[in-house]
N, C-alpha and C positions, 0 to 999 in steps of 0.2 A: 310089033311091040317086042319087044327085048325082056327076057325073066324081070331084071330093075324097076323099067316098068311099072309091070304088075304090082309088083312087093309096093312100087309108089303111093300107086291108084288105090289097093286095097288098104294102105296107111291111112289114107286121106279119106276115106270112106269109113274108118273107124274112125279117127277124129271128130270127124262131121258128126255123125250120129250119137258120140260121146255127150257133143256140147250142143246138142239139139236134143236130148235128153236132157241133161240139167238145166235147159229151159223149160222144159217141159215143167220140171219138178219143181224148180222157181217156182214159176207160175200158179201152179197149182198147191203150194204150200199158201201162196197169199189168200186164195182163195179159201184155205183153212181145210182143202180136200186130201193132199196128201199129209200123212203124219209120221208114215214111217213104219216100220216093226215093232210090236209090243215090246219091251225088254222081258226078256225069262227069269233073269235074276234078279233078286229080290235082296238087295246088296244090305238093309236094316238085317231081312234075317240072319243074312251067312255074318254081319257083326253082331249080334245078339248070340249065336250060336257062337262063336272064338271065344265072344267073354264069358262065356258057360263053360269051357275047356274042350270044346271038342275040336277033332283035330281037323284039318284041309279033305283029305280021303273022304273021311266019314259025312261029314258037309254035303259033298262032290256027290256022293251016292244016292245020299237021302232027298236031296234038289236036284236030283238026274243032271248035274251041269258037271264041265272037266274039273280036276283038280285045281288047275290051274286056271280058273275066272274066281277060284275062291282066293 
């Protein structure tokens, strides 16, 4: 086998596994088992908080999340 190859073999070996995971997770969404990640932001509060006047930063600090999800 030639370097090509390899680079082939292990392409196609992530592919496969890619879309034999999102079967997986198909599947088990119908089933009502997978749901996913909680979301951390709480997108009501950080717009409750804007119309209050405070700023992106200060949000970002006090919800331990980046500036920038606010």
């Amino acid at each position: 086998m030639t370097v090509p190859d390899f680079i082939h073999a292990g392409e196609t070996h992530v592919i496969t596994r890619i879309e034999r995971q999102a079967e997986g997770i198909t599947a088990a969404r119908k089933r009502g088992i997978y749901k996913g990640r909680p979301p951390k932001i709480d997108r009501a509060e950080i717009l409750l908080r804007l119309q209050q006047g405070q700023g992106p930063s200060k949000i970002a600090r006090d919800l331990g999340i980046s500036p920038g999800a606010v």
